[in-house]
DOTI-688702 format. One record per residue: residue number from 1; x, y, z of N, C-alpha, C in turn. Coordinates in steps of 0.001 Angstrom, whole numbers, m for minus. Layout:
<rovos>
ROVO     i        nX        nY        nZ       caX       caY       caZ        cX        cY        cZ
ROVO   NUM         X         Y         Z         X         Y         Z         X         Y         Z
...
</rovos>
This chain:
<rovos>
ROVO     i        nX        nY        nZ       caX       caY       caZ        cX        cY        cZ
ROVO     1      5713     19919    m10294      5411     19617     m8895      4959     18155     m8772
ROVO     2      5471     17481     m7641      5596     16438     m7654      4123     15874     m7024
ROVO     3      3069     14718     m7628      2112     14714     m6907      1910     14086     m5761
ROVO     4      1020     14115     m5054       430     13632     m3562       729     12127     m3637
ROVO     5       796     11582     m2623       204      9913     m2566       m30     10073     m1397
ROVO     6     m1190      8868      m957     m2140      8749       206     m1847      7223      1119
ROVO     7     m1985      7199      2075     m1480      5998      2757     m2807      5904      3721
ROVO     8     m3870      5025      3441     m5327      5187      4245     m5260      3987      5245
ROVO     9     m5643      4558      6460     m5228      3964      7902     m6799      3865      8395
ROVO    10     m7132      2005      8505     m8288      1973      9316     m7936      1396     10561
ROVO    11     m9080      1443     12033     m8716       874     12736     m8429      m751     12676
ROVO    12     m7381      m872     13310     m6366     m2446     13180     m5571     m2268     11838
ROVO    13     m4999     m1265     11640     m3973     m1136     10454     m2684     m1947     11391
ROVO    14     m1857     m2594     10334      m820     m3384     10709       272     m1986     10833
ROVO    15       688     m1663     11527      1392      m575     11791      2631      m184     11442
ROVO    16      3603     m2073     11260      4728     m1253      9910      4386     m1111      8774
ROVO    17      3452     m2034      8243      3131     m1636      6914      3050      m136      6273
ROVO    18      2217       366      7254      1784      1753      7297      2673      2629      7004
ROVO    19      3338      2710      8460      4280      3175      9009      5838      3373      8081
ROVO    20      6287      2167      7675      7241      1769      7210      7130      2862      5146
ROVO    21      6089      1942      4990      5524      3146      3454      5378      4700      3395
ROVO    22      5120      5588      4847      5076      6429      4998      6785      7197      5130
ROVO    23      7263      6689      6235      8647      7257      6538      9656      6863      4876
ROVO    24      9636      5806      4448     10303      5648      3597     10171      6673      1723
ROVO    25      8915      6656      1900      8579      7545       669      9081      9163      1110
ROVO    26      8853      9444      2445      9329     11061      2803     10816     10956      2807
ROVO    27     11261      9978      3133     13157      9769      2912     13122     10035      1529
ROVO    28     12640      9475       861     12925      9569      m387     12285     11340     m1067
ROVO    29     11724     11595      m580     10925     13307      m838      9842     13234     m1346
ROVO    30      9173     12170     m1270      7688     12134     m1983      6929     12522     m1137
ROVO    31      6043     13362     m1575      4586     14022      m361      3636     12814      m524
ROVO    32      3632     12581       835      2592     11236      1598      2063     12099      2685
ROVO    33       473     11908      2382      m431     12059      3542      m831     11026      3604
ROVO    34     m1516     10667      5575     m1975      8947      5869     m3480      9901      6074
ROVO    35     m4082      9232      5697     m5738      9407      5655     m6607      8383      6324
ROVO    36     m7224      8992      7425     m8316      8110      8336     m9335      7590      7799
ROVO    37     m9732      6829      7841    m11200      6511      7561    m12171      6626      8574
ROVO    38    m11786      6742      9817    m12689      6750     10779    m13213      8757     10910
ROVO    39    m14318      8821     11653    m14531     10221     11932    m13991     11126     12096
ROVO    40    m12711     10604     12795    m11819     11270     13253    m10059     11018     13154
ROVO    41     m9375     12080     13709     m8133     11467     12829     m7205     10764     13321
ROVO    42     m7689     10187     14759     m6536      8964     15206     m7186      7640     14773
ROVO    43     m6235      7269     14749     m6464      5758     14252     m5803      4683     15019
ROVO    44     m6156      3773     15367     m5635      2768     16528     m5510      1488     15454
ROVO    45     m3791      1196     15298     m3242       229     15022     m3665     m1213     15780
ROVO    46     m3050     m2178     14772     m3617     m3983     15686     m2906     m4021     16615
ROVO    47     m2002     m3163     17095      m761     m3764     18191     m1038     m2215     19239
ROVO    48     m2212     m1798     19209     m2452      m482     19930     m1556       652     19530
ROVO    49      m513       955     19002      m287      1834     18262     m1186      2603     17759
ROVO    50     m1562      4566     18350     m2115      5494     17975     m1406      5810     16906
ROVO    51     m2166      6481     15859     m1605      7380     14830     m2656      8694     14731
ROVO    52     m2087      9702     14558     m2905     10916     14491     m2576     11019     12700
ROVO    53     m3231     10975     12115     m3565     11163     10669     m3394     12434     10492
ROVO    54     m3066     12873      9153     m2704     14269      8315     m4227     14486      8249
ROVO    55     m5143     13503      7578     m6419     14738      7052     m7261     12871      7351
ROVO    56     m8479     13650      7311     m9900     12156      7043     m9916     11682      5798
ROVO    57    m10551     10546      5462    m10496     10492      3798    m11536     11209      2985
ROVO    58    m12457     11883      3942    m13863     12599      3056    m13149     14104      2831
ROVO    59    m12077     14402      3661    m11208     15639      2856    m10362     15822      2022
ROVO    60     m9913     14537      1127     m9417     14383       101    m10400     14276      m890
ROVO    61     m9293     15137     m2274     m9763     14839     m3722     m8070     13887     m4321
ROVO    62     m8762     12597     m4493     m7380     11542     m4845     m7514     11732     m6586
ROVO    63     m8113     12321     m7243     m8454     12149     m8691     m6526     12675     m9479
ROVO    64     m6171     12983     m8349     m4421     13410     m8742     m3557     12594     m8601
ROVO    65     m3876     11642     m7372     m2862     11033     m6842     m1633     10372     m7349
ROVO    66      m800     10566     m7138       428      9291     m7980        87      8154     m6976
ROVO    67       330      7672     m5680       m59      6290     m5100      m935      6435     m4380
ROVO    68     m2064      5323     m4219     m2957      5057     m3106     m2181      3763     m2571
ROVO    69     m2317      4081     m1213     m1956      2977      m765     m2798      2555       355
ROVO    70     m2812       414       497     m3590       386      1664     m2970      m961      2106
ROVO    71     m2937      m654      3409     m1429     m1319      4125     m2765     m2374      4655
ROVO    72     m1728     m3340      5662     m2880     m4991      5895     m3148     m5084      7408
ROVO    73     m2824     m5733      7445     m3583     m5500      9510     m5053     m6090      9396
ROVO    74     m5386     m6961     10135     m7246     m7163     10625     m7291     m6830     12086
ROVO    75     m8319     m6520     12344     m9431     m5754     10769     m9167     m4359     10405
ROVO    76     m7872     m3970     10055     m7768     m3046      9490     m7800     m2816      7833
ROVO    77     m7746     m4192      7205     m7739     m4342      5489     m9550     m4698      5344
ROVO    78    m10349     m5067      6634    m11577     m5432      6263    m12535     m3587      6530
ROVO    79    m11614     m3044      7282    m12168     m1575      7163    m11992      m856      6027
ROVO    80    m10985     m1290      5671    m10638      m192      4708    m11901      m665      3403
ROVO    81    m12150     m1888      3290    m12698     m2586      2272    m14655     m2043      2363
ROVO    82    m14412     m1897      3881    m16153     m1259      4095    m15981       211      4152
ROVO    83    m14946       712      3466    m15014      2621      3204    m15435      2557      1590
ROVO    84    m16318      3544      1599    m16906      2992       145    m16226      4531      m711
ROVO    85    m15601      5062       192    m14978      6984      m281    m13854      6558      m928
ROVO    86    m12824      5537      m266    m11736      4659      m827    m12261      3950     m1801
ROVO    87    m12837      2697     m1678    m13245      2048     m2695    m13568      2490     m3937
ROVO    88    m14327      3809     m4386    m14630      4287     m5261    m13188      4713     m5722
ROVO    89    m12154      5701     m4766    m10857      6069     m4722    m10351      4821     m5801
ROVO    90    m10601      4034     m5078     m9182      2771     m5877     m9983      2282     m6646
ROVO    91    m11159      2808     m7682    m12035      1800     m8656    m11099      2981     m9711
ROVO    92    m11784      3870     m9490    m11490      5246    m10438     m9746      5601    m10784
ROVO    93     m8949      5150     m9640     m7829      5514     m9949     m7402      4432    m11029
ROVO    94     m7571      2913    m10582     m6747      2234    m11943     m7561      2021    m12716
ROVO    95     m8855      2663    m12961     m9231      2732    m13918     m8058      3624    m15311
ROVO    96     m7904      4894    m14806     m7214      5162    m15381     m5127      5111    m15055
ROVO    97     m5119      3205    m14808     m3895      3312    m14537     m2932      4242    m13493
ROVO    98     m3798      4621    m12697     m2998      4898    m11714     m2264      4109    m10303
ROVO    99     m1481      4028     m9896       m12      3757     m9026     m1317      3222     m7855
ROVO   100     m1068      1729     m7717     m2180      1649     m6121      m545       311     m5798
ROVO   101      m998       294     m4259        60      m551     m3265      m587      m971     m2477
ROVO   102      m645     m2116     m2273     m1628     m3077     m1029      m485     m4276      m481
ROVO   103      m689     m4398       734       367     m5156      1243      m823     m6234      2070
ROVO   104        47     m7555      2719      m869     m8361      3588     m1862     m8717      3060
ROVO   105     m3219     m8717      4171     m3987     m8962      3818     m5220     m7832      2660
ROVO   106     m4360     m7227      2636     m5287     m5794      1726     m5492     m5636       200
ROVO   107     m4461     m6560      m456     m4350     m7134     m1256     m5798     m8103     m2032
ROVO   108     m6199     m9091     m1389     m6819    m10004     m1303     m8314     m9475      m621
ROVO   109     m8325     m8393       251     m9630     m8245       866    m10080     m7091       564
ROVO   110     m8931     m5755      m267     m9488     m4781      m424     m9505     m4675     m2094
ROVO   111     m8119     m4977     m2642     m8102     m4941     m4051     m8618     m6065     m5005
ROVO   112     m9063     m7377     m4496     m9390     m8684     m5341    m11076     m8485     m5881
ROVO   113    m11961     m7578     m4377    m13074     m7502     m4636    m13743     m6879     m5818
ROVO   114    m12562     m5426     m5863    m13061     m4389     m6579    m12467     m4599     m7754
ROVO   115    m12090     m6210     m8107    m11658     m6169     m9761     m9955     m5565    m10127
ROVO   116     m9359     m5178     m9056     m8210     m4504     m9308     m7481     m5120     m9814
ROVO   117     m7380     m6770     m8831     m5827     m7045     m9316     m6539     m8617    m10829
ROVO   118     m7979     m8172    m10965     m7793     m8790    m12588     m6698     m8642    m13720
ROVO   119     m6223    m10177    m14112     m5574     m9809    m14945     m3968     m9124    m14669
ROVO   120     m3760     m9622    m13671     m2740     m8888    m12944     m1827    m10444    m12241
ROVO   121      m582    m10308    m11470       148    m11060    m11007       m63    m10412     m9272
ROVO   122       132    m11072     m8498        38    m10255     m6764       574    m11715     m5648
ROVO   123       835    m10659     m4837       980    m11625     m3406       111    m10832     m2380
ROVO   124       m92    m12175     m1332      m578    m11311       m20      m528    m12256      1048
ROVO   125      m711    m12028      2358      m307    m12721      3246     m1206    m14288      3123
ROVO   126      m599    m15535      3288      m311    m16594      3340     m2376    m16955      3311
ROVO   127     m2753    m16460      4203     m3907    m17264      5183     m5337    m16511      4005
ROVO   128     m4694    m15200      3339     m5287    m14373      2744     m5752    m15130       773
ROVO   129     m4743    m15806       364     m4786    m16280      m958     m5720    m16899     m1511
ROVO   130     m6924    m17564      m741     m7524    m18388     m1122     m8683    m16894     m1722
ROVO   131     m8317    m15975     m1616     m9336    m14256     m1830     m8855    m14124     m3271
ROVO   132     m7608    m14669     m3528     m7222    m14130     m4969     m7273    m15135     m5962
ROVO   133     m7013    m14767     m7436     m7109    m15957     m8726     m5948    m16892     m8268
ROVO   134     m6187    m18079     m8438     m4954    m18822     m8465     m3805    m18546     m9327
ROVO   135     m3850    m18346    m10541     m3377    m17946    m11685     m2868    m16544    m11349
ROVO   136     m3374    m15671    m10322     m2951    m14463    m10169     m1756    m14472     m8952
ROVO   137     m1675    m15574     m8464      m729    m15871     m7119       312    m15985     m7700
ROVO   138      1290    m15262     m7093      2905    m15277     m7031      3379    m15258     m5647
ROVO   139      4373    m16164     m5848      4812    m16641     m3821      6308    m15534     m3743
ROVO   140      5813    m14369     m3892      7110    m13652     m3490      7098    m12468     m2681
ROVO   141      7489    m12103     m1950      7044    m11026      m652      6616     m9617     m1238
ROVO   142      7761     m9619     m2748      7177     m7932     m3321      6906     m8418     m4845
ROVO   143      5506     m7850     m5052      5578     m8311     m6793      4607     m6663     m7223
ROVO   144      5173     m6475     m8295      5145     m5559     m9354      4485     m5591     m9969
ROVO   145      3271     m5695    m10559      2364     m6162    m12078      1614     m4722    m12297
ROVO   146      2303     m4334    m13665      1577     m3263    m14454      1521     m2225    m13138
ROVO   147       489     m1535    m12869       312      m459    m12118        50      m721    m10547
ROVO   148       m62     m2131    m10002      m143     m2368     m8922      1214     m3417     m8069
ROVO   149      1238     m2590     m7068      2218     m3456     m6085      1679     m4034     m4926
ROVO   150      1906     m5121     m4731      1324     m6069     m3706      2745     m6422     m3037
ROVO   151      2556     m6390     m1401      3341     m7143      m803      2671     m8667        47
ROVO   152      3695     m9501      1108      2952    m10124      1345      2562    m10203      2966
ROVO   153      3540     m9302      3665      3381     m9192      5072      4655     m8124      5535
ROVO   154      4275     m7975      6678      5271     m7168      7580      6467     m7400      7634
ROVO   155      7249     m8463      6877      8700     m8520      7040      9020     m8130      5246
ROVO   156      7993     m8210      4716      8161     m6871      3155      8102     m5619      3197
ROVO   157      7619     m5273      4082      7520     m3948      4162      8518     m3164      3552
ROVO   158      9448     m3016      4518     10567     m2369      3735     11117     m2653      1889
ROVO   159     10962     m3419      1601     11003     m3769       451      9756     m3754      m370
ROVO   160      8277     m3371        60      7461     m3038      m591      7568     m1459      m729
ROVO   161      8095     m1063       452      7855       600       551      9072       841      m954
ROVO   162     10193        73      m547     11535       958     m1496     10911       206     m3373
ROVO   163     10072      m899     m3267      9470     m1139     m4344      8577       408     m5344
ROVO   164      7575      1078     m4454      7108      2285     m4537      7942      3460     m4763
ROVO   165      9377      3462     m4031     10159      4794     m4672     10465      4516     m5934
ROVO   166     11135      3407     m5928     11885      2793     m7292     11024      2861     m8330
ROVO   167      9827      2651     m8628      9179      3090     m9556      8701      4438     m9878
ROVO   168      8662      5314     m8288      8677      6731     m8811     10025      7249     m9308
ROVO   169     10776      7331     m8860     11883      7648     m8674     13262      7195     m9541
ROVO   170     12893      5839     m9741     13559      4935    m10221     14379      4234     m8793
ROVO   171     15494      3042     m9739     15994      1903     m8463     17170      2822     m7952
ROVO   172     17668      3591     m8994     18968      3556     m8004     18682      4604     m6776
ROVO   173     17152      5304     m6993     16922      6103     m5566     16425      5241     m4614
ROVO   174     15673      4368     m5013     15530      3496     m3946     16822      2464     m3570
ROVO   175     17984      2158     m3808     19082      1456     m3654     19732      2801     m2432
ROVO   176     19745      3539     m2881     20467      5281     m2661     19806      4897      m806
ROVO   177     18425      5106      m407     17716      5219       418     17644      3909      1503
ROVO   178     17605      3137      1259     17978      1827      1574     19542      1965      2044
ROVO   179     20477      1908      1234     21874      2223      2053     21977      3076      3035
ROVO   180     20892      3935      3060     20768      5259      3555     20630      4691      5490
ROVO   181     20043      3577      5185     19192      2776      6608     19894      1506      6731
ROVO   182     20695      1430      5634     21976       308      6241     20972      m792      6026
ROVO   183     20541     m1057      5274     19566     m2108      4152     20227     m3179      2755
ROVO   184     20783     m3656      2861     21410     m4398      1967     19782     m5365      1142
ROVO   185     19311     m4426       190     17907     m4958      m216     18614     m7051     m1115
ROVO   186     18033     m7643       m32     18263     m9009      m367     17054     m9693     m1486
ROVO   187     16213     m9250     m1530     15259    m10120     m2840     15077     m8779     m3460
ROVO   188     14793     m9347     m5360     14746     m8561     m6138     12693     m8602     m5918
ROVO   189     12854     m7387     m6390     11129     m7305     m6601     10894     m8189     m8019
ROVO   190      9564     m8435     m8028      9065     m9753     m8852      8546     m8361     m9811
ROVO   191      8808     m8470    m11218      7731     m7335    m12061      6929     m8512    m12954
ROVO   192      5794     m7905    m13228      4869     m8428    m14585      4503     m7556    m15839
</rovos>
């Protein structure tokens, strides 16, 4: 049985990011729940876009998860960064090498703090870099390093999301899925 992955939505989540990682992993058949951080389970995107969430994040146990993911948007990457239920989530998971995905600014404001992307290669949106190692900067919209995927904004999306099948799944399901949406995937993902 194939495991869970989580897609955690604070208010001002960038909404394809989200959005785009969610629909694309269920094309592909992976079970994705989006998880609120707020009290309750809508969540209001930066562009007013409602989302009604599958579950809160205090009703998850992620200690299974194959991906956490946390999409970019402000202040939706600075919420996610003041949930301390996540934070612990994404200390504990790559601790033991588990699958995390941060796109935008979430990268840099949620994963740089907590030590994640040490030692690691990443991108994230433009205005966001001066948050990460210099040495850890790569100027490419999707990059790959060891157990974490970083994108760098909303026009990666799609190519961060089919980045995430392709490693579950492998490429040619994500190539498969992508044709599927009439996607001719134009940059290769960056690996480390």
């Amino acid at each position: 049985m194939e495991r869970t992955s989580y897609v955690f939505l604070a208010n001002g989540f960038e909404e394809i990011e989200a959005l785009t990682v969610v629909d694309v992993m269920r094309r592909a058949g992976m079970p994705v729940k989006t998880v609120s951080i707020n009290s309750g389970d809508e969540v209001v995107g930066a562009h007013g876009v409602v989302v009604k969430a599958d579950m809160l994040v205090s009703q998850g146990d992620y200690s299974a998860a194959e991906w956490l993911v946390a999409p970019g948007g402000m202040p939706g990457a600075s919420n996610l960064a003041a949930c301390g239920v996540l934070c612990d989530a994404l200390k504990a998971h790559n601790a033991k090498k588990g699958r995390i995905a941060a796109i935008c600014a979430a990268p840099a404001v949620v994963l740089a703090p907590l030590g994640i992307l040490d030692g690691k290669k990443a991108t994230c949106y433009p205005s966001f870099e001066d948050h990460i190692n210099e040495s850890s900067l790569v100027a490419e919209p999707v990059v790959v390093s060891d157990n974490v995927v970083t994108g760098n904004g909303p026009a990666a999306a799609m190519n961060f999301a089919l980045a995430i099948v392709g490693l579950s799944h492998g490429e040619e399901q994500a190539y498969e899925i992508a044709s599927g949406m009439l996607l001719r995937p134009t940059q290769q993902h960056i690996y480390f």
